[in-house]
Structures are given as C-alpha cells and as structure tokens.
C-alpha positions in Angstrom: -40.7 42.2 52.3 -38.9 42.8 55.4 -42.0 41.9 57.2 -42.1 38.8 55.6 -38.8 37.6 56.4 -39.0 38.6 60.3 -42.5 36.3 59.9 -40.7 34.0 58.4 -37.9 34.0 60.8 -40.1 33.5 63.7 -41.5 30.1 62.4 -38.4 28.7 61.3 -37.4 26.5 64.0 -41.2 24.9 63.6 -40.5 24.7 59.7 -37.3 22.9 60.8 -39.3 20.5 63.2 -41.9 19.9 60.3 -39.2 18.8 57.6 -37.6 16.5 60.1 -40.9 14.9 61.2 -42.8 14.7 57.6 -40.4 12.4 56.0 -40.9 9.3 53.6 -41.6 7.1 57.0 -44.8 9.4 57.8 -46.0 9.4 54.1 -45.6 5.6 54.0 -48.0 5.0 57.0 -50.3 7.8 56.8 -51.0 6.2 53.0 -50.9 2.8 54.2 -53.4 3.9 56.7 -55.8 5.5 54.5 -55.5 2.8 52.0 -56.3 -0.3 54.1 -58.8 1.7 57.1 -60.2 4.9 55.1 -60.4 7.6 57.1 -61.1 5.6 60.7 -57.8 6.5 62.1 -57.7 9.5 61.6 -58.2 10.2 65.4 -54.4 8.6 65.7 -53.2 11.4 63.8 -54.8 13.6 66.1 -53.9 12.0 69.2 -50.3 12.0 67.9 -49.7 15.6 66.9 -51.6 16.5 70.4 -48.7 14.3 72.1 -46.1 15.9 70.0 -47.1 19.5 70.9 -46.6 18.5 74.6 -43.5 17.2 74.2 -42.0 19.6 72.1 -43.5 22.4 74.5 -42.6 20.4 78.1 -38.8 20.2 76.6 -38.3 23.9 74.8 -39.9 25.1 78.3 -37.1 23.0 80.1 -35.0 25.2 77.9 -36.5 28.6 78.4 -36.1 27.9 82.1 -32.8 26.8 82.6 -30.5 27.3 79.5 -29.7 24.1 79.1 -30.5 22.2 75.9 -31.8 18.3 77.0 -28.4 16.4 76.2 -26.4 19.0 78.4 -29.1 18.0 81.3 -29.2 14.3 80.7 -25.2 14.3 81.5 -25.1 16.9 84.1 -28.6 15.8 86.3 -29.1 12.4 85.5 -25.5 10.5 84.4 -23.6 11.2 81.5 -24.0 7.6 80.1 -27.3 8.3 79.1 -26.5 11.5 77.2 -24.3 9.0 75.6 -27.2 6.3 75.1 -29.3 8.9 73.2 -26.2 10.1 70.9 -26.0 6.0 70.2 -29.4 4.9 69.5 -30.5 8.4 67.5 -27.6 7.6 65.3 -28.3 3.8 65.0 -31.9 5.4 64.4 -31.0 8.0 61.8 -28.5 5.2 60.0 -31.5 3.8 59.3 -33.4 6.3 58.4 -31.0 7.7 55.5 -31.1 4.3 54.1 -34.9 3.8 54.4 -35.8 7.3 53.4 -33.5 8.1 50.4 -34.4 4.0 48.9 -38.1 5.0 48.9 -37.4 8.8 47.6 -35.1 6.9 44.6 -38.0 4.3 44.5 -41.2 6.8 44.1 -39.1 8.9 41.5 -38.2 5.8 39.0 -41.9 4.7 39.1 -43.2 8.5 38.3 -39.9 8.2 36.0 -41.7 5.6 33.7 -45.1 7.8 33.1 -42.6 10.4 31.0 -39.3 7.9 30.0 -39.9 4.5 28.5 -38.5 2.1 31.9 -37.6 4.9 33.9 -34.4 6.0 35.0 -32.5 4.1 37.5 -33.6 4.2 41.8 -29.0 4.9 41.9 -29.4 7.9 40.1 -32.0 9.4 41.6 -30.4 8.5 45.4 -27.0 10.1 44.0 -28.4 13.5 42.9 -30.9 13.8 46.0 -28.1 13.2 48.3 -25.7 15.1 46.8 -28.3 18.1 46.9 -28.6 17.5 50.6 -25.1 17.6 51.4 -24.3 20.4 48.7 -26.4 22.9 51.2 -24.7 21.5 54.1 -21.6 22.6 53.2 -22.7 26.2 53.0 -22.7 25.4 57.0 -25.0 28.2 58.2 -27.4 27.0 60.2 -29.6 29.7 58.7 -29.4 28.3 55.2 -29.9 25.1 56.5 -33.7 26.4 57.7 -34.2 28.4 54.7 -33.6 25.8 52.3 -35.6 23.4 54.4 -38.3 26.3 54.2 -38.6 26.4 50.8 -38.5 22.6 50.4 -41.5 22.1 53.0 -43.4 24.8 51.3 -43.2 22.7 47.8 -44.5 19.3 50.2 -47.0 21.2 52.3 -48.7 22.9 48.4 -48.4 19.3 46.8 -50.1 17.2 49.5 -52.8 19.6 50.7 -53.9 20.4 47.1 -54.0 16.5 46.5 -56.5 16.8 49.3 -58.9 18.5 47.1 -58.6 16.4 44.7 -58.8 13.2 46.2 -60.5 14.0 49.4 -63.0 11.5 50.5 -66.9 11.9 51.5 -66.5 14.8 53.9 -69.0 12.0 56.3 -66.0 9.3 57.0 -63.8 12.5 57.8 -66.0 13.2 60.3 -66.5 9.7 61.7 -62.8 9.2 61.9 -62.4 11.9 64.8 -64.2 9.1 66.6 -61.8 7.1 68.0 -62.1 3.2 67.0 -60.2 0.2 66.0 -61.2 -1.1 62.2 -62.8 -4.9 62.0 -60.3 -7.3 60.0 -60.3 -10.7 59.5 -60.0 -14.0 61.6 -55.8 -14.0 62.2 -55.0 -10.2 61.3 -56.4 -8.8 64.9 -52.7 -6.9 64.9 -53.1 -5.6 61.5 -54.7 -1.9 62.2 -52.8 -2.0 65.9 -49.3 -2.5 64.2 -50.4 1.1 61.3 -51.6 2.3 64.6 -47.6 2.2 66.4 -46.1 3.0 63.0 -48.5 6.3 62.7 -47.6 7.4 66.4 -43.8 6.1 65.7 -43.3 8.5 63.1 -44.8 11.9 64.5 -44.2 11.7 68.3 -40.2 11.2 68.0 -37.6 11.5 70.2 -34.6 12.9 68.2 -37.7 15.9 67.4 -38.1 16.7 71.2 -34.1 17.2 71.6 -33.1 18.7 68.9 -35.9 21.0 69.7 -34.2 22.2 72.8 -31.1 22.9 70.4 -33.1 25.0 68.4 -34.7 27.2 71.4 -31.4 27.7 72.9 -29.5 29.1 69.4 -32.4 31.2 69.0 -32.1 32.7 72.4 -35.2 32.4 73.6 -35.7 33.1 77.5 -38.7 32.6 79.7 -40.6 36.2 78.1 -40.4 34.5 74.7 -42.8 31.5 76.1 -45.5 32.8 74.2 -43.4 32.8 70.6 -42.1 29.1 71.9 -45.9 27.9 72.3 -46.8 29.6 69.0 -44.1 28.0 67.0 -44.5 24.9 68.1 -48.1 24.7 67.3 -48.2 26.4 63.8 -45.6 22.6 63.6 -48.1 20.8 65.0 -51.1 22.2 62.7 -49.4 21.5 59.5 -48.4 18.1 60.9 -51.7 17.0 61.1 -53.0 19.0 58.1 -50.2 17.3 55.7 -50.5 13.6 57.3 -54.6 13.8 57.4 -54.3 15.0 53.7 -51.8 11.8 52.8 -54.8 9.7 54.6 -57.2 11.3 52.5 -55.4 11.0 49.0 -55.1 7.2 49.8 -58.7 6.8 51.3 -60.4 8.4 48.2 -58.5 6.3 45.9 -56.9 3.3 46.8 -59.7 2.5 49.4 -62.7 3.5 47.9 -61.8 0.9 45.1 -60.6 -2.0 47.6 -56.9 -1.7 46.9 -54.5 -1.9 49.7 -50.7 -1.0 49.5 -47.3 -1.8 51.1 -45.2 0.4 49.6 -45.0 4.2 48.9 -43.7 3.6 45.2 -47.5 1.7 44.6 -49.3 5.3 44.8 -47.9 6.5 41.6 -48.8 3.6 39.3 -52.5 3.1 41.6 -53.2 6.7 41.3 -52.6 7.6 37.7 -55.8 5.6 36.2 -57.5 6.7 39.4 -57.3 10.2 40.4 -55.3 11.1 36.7 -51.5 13.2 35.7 -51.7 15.7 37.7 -52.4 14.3 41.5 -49.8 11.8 40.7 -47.3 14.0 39.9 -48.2 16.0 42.9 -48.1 13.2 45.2 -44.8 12.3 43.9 -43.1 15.5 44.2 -44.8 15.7 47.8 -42.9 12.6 48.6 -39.8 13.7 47.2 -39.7 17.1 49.2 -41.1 15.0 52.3 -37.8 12.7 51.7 -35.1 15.5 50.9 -36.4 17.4 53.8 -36.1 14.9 56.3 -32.8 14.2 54.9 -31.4 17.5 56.4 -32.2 17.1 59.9 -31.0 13.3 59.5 -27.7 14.0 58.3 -26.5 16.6 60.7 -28.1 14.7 64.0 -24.9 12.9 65.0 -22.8 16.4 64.5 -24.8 18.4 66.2 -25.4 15.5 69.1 -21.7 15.7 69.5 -22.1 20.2 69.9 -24.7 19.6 72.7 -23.0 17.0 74.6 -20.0 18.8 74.5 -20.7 22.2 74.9 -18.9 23.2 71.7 -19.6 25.4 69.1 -22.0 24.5 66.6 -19.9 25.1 63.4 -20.8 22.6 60.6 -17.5 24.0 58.3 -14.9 21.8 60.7 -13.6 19.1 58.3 -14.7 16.4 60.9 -18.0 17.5 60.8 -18.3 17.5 56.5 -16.5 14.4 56.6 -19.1 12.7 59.1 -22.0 13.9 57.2 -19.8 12.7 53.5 -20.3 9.2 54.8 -23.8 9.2 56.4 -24.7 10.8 53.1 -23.7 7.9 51.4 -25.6 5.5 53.2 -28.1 6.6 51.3 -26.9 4.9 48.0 -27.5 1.2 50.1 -30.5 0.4 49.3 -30.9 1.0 45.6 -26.9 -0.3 45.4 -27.5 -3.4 46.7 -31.6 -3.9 46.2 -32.3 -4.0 50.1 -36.2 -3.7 50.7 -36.7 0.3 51.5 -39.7 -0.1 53.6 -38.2 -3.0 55.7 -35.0 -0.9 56.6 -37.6 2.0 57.7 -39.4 -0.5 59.9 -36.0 -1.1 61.7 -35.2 1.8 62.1 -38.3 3.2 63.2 -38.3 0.2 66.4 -34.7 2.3 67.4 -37.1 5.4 67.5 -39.6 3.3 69.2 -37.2 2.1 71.9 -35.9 5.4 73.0 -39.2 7.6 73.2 -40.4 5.6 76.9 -36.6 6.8 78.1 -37.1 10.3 76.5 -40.3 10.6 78.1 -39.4 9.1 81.6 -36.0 11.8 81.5 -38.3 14.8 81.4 -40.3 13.7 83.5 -37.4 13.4 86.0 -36.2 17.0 85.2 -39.5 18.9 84.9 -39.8 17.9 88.3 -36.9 18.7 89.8 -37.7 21.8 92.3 -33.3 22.7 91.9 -33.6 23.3 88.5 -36.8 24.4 87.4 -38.2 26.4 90.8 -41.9 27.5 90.4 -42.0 26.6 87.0 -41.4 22.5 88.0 -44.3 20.3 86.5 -47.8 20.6 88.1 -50.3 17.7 88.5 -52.4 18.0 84.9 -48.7 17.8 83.0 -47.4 14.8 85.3 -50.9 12.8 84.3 -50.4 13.6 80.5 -47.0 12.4 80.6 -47.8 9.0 82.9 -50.5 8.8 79.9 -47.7 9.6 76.7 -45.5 6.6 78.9 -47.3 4.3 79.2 -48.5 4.7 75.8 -45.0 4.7 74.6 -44.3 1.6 76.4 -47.4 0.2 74.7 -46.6 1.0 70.9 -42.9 0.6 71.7 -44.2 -3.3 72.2 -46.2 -3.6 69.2 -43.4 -2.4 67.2 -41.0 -4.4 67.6 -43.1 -7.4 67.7 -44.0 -6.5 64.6 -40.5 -6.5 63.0 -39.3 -9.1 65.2 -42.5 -10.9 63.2 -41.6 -8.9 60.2 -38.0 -10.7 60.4 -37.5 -13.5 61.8 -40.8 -15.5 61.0 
C-alpha cells in the first residue's frame, strides 16, 4: 500500500494538470468534433497534446534550472506589468470558465436527470451542490488534499470515458485514417466550420494558465535539475491520458452521433442522442464522465487567482487565510450565473476560451525570451531544435488565436 501511495505521489502534479485541462470546454469540442468530422481530426488531438508536453516540459525545466516559478520571472526578467497582465487575463479567463463549466455540468446532469425523474431536477441545484462540493475541499486548504481529491475525481472521468470507448468506438479504419492529417470537405459558405473545432480543440488542451501553474507545481514539489527525469515522466503520463480521454470523447461521438448524420452544439445533446443510440449504460457513463471532467476543472479554476497572487508575491501558499476562502466564496458563486439567469453555457465558454486564446502567443513568446537567456539558464539555455518548435507553437498560436476570436466576434455580434 505504501508503494502505491509513493506511486501515486509521484504523478500527482500530472493528475493535477489533467483535471485542470479535461474540463467541460475539452469534452464539448472533442464531441463536437467527433460528431460533425468522425474521426478526421483526430491528428489535432495529437498535434495538441505533442505541443502541450513541450510546453509543460520547456517551463517545469525553466523551473528545475533556476528556482523560479514563471510569474516570479516574468516580474523580475522581463517587467512586472506583465506578471500583472497574466494575473488579469487568467482571471478574466477563469471568470469565465466557472460560469461556462459549472452551466454545462448543471446542464448535462438535468438532461440525465429526466431518464430516472419525470422533468428532471433543476440546472440551480445541481450548480449549488457541485460548487459547494468544490469549495467544501478547498477549505481543508492542503494542497495535498486538493490533488488527492482531484485524483480520485479524474480516476472516475478517465474509467467512464475510456470504457465508453469500447463501447462506442468507431471502425478501427477511420481511427487510423484520422492520424492523417487533413481538413474535412463542407459546404459552399461553411469553409471556417472544421477550422473554427480545429482552434477550439487546440484552445482547450494547449493552455496557458496549465504551463504556469505548472512551474508552481515543480517548485512546491522541490524538484531540482537530478529530478529532470521524474519532471519529463510526469508530464507525459499528463499528456498520454490527455490524448487517450479526448480521442475516446471523439470516438463516443463519431460512432454515434456521426455514424447516424446527427451533429451537435451542445454537451447536454449527448445524453438524450445517445440513449436510443448506444443505450443506459454509455449514457450514464458519458454523463458522469462529464460531470467529473466539470468538478475537476473546477478545482484548479477556483484557486488560480489565489495562488497567482502566492507566485507574484513570493508569499506562502496558505489557502486557510480568510482573504483567500473569501476570494474563492465568490468565484465559486459565479458558478450559479448561468443556470440563475439562463445565460447560454456554451457561449460563455467560447468567451472565455478567446481570453485563453489571446494570452498563449504572449506565454509562448515569454519563454522563449527566458529559455534563452545565457544569465539565467547557462548551458541549459534553449538549443536550435527547441527554438524551431516554439517559432512553430507561435506562430501557430497567433494563427488559432485569429480564428478564435473571429469566430466569437462572428458568434456575437453578427
């Protein structure tokens, strides 16, 4: 047992990475995805997660090298304003989030709600008791709690959507094609259709607050340059099961909804589509994926402004200081919005998701600037191969960050 938990221990910062990135947002386009293209993009997810595991190793190595967490070196290397730029639009970002996330969690569980009650029980209650559960196990304030609770909820997500997999899975034939990179055939006047799932796919795994609060995690856990190989290792067993969870999301919606020419545009259409097709019990496990997808994004959401605030400052990181539970009281509550006042879930994610779009060129362009800096990282600074990925990951960024918020500027205003 003791083995298990030092195991255990060892992967939980990637377990914490994985709950943040595999929220509602992911589910939502990796099913959109699979619904509308099949399986064709799947080679986005892959491209994605291979982006994300640079990232996540290019900053936690920044870490390993100099002891500073990236917040601490935006302020003190490049100007403090834009330590304080990141703090602003990850919060605007996570504002968002909260909102988007917990109105499609409430959403998905009144729909699965009306298979067992007659009508369902109301989105409001549903958002109460999931964000009260979320702040409930903040208020422990251990940081270790925090990653064991998050454990055991990405443990339930992980089991529901990869078992879905098996039973929903696709002809193993359009798996393989959609390694292939292409962009689907549409119609006269929807050219941007599959371009626009393309942004949202790469919006919602390769994200900035991940790559940050990633260099919080390595520096709590004391890693130093001889832990580079556990670093690498825990960053990819994230990586894996991000693409293993979003591929099998694709796959649930590409053996159902596609296969019989339905589309979808929202998350909450899965459960009453699915039931006639795929039956009971891959419904109920695609619902309580979501849910666990939802809550465990929730987590990471709700303490990134305090924990912002502990990097930027230098200060400890202890969650139990009444300004802290009374920051994350009222973030929490932003998650009663949208099923309060009916706002649209999945538009509130799309806005908030263009924030995350906007910062990731600046995220990507600051590491650059550091990694290369001969002062502070010595004969580890960036060699050639890692200065042409991340001229690759910018420009690329710059690209989607463009189709995004056309999108919701298109989305919104016209």
């Amino acid at each position: 047992m003791n083995k298990l938990a030092k195991m255990t221990a060892l992967f939980l910062p990637g377990i914490f990475l994985l709950g943040f990135n595999l929220g509602t947002g992911s589910v939502t386009a990796m099913a959109k995805a699979g619904a509308e293209y099949g399986m064709t993009l799947l080679w986005t997810i892959i491209a994605s997660c291979l982006c994300t595991f640079f990232m996540i190793n290019i900053y936690g190595r920044y870490t390993l090298v100099t002891g500073e967490t990236a917040l601490q070196a935006f302020k003190k290397h490049i100007h403090p304003g834009v330590g304080m730029y990141f703090i602003a639009a990850l919060t605007l970002g996570v504002a968002g989030s909260v909102m988007g996330v917990m109105g499609i969690v409430a959403d998905i569980s009144h729909e699965w709600s009306k298979t067992m009650i007659d009508g369902g029980i109301a989105p409001i209650w549903f958002a109460a008791l999931f964000s009260a559960l979320v702040f409930f196990i903040f208020w422990n304030g251990k940081t270790e709690f925090f990653e064991r609770s998050l454990a055991v909820i990405v443990a339930v997500m992980s089991a529901c959507f990869l078992i879905n997999f098996f039973i929903m899975m696709p002809p193993p034939g359009d798996i393989v094609k959609g390694l292939l990179p292409s962009v689907p055939q549409t119609n006269a006047g929807a050219g941007a259709g599959p371009l626009l799932v393309i942004a949202s796919m790469v919006g919602t795994t390769v994200f900035s607050g991940l790559f940050i609060i990633r260099t919080t995690l390595v520096k709590e856990a004391g890693w130093t340059l001889k832990d580079e190989k556990t670093q690498r290792n825990d960053a990819l067993f994230a990586v894996v099961m991000m693409f293993l969870i979003s591929a099998s999301i694709m796959a649930a919606a590409a053996g159902t909804l596609h296969a019989e020419g339905l589309g979808l545009s929202k998350a909450s259409q899965m459960i009453s589509l699915l039931e006639p097709l795929a039956g009971p019990l891959a419904t109920a496990l695609f619902a309580t994926g979501i849910i666990a997808a939802g809550v465990s994004s929730q987590f990471p959401n709700v303490l990134m402004l305090p924990w912002l605030l502990c990097d930027y400052n230098e200060t400890e990181r202890n969650m139990t200081l009444p300004k802290y539970r009374i920051m994350v009281f009222f973030i929490s509550l932003l998650g009663l919005v949208v099923p309060l006042f009916g706002a649209r879930p999945v538009l509130v994610m799309i806005v908030s998701q263009a924030f995350n779009a906007v910062i990731l060129p600046v995220t990507v362009a600051c590491i650059f600037y550091l990694a290369n800096r001969t002062d502070l990282m010595g004969a580890y600074k960036n060699k050639w191969p890692a200065n042409m990925f991340l001229t690759v990951i910018l420009l690329f960024s710059i690209f989607t960050s463009f189709i995004a918020l056309k999108g919701v500027w298109n989305l919104v205003f016209v």
